[in-house]
N, C-alpha and C positions, 0 to 999 in steps of 0.2 A: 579291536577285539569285540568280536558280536556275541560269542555264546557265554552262558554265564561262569563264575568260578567254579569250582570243584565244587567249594564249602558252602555254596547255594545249596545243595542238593542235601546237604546236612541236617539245613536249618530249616529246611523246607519240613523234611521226611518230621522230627520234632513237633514243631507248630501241628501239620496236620494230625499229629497223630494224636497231639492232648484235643483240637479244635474235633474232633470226632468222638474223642468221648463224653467230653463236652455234650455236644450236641444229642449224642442219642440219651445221654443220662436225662437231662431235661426232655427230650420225646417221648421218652416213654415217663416219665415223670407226670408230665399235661395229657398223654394220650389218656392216659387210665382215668384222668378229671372228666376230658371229654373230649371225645376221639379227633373232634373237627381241628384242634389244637395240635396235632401233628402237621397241619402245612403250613405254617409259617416258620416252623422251625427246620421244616427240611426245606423252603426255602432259603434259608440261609444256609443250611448246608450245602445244597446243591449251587449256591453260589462260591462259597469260600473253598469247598473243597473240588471244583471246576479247575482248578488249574490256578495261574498268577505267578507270578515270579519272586513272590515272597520277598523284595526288597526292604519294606519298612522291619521287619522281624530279622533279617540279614547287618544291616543297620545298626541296630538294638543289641544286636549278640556281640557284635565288636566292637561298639563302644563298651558297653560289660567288660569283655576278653582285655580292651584294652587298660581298664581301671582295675584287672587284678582279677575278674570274675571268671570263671568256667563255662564255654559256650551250652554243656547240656544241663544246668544249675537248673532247675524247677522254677527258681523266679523268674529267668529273660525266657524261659520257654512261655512261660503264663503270659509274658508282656509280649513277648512276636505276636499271638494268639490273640492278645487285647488287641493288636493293632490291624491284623486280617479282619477283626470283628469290626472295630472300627471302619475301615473302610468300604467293609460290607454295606455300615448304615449310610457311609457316602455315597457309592453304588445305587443303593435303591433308590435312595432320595435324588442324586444325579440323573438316572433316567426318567422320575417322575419329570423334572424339571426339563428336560433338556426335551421329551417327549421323546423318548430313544425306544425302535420296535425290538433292538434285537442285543445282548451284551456277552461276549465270549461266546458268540456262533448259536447261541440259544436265545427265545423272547425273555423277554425282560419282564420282570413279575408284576409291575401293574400289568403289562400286556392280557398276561398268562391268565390273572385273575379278571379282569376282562371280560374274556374269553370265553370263561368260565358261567361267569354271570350271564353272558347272551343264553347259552346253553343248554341253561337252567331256565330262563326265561323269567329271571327274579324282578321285581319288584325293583323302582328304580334307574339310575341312568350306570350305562354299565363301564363306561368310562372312568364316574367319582368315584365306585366301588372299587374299579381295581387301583387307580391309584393310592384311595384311602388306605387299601391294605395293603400297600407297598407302603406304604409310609410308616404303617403301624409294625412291618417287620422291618423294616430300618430302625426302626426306633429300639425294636426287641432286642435287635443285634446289639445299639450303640448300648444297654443294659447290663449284658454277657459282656462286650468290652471292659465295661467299670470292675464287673465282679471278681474278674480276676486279676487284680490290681489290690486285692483286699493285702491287707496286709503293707504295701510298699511303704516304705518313709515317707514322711512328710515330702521333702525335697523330692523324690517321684512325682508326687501327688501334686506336686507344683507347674513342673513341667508339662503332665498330663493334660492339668486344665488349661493351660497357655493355649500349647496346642491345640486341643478343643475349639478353643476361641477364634486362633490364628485358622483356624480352616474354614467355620462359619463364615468368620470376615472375607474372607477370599470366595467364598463360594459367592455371599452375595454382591461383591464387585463386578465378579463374573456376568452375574445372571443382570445384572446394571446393566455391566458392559456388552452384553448382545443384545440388550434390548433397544440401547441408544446408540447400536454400530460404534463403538470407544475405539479409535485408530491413535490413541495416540500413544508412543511408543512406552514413555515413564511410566503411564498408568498399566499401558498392558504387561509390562515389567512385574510393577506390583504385584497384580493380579497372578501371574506366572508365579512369583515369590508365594503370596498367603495362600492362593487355593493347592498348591501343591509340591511344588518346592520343600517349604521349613516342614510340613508334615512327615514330608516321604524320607527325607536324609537328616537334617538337622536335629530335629526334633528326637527321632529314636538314637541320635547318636547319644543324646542327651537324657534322656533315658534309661538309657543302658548303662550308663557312663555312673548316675548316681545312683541306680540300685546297688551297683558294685561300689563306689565308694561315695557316700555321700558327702560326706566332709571333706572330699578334694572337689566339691563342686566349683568354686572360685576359680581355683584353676584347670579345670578342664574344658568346664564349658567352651569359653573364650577359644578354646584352642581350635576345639570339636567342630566349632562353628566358623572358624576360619577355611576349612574341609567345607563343610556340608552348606552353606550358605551358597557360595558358588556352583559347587556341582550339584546343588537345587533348582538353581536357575536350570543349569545347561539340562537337565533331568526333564524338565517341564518345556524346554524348549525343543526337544527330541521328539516328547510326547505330539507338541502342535505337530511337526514334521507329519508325523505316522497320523495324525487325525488330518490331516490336509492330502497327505498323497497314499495313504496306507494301503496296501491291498487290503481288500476283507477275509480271503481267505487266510489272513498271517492275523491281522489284528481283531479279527470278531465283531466288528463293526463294517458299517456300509458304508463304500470309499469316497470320501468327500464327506463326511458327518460334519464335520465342525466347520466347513463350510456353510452349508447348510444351517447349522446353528446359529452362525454370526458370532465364533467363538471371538473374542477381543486378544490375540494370541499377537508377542512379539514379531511371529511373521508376516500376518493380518498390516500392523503398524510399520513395520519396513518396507511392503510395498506398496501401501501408500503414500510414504515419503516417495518414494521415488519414481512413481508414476508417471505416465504422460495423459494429456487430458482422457485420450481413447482411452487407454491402460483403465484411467480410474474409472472409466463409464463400465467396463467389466466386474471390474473388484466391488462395485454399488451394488451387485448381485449376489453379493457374499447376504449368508440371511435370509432367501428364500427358500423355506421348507421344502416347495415343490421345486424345487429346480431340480433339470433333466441331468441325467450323466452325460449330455454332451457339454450343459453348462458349466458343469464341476469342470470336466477335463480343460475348458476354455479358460478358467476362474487359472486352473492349476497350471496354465503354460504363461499365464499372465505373469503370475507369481516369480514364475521361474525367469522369462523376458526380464523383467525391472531389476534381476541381481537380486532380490532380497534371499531367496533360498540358500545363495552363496556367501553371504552377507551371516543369514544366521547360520549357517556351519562350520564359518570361519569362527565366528563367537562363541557356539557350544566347547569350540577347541579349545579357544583360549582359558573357558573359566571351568575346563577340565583339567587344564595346564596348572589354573593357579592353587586348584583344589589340589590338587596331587603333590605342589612345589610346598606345600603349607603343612604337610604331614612330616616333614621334615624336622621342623622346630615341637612337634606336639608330643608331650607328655606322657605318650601310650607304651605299651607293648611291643616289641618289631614284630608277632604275630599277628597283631589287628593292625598295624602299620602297614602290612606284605597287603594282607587282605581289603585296606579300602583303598589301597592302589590299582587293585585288581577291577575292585564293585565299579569305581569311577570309569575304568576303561567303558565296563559293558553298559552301564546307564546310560552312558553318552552317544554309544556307539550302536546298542542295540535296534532291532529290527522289529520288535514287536515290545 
């Protein structure tokens, strides 16, 4: 199953619609302070309301649904919302770091700001400029995230900053992991787990799950996380897929990025187990920025020769299999039951 569920398009249409008033209430809020204060805020507009597939907020609404809660309840509406904002500040902060020209088919706002600065002909290197205010509207973003969390339980509030932490941690394993070429399967495991994984399924299952009833947290979580821990993995390991072979006109990125990056990615580590001496004198080229589209293509039939490609598609299968075999025993709703049987299909399976 590639395309998404029905009730994607639900939770989608919600989130954007408070994430826009949101937004323009604070733009015109700073405009009138001082006018220059409108672009960073419609840069994050122009990011979050760009499209996305709304997962982590889809997530969030059915653990809710599944604890007793209402999918259009004003609260998990406010938390989808925290959580596109959040990943907003990931996003920014992600292309500073990874030096990314271009993200969802448009430049990427240090680029932009940049740019800008040549333009102008300001004072300065115009490079630190744009990334500094890339960094400074990621930051603005992960602020809006918090805001609308005002109010949640304790038990929210607990999860929230878990999270928080669990995605730092991953993020800078990551950024380890390309800088020291990390092949080795456990750690890129990890790294699949903290920087993306527990964030994007586990975490809003968990989420959701205690806004709606916090005093069954004991026993939901456990359960939640039997679900979303595996189909995190398989989630982050689909992602490597489409960052190693993706088209760009499907994924918004340029094909071969994480190549390129020297992402530390479960498939990166499988086929290097299995290489042959030549094979690995290829894949040692994973990591150079400048490398040509004919190197990427070479890098990517490498991949594909050594079995690892089929290797990891057999694996997203199975710990989609074990995700979906585990909703069985789990304490929810059969409506949020139907629906992350559904989510698990298309995360897995999805093309973009």
């Amino acid at each position: 199953m590639r395309t998404p569920p029905p009730s994607l398009a639900g939770v989608a249409s919600r989130v954007d619609a408070r994430l826009a008033d949101l937004l323009a209430a604070e733009s015109a809020r700073w405009s009138a302070f001082d006018g220059q204060l409108a672009r960073p805020i419609d840069d994050i507009r122009s990011l979050v309301l760009a499209g996305g597939k709304r997962l982590r907020p889809a997530f969030c609404t059915w653990g809710y649904v599944g604890a007793g809660g209402a999918p259009d309840d004003r609260r998990v509406v406010d938390a989808g919302a925290a959580f596109e904002l959040l990943h907003a500040f990931a996003l920014f902060h992600d292309d500073v770091m990874d030096g990314s020209d271009s993200r969802r088919g448009q430049p990427t706002a240090h680029r932009s700001h940049a740019d800008a600065h040549r333009e102008r002909a300001w004072a300065g290197e115009a490079r630190r400029f744009g990334e500094g205010v890339a960094i400074l509207v990621g930051d603005l973003a992960f602020v809006y995230a918090d805001l609308l969390l005002h109010g949640a339980p304790v038990e929210a509030w607990e999860v929230w900053n878990e999270l928080r932490i669990e995605l730092n941690v991953g993020q800078y394993l990551d950024v380890i992991g390309s800088a020291s070429s990390e092949r080795r399967r456990v750690q890129a495991e990890r790294i699949c787990r903290y920087k993306s994984g527990k964030y994007t399924i586990e975490r809003p299952l968990h989420l959701g799950a205690v806004l709606a009833a916090p005093h069954r947290r004991d026993e939901l979580l456990p359960a939640l996380s039997r679900y979303g821990l595996p189909l995190g993995d398989a989630f982050q390991m689909r992602d490597d897929v489409l960052g190693a072979f993706g088209a760009e006109h499907v994924t918004g990125k340029p094909v071969g990025d994480d190549l390129r990056e020297g992402k530390p990615t479960p498939l990166m580590a499988m086929a290097t187990e299995r290489a042959t001496p030549a094979q690995r004198d290829v894949l040692a080229r994973v990591g150079d920025v400048t490398m040509s589209p004919d190197t990427v293509a070479e890098i990517q039939q490498t991949i594909v020769a050594t079995g690892a490609l089929d290797e990891l598609e057999s694996r997203i299968a199975a710990l989609a299999d074990e995700a979906v075999a585990s909703l069985d025993a789990a304490p929810i709703g059969d409506a949020a039951r139907d629906e992350l049987r559904q989510l698990a299909q298309y995360v897995s399976w999805r093309e973009v």
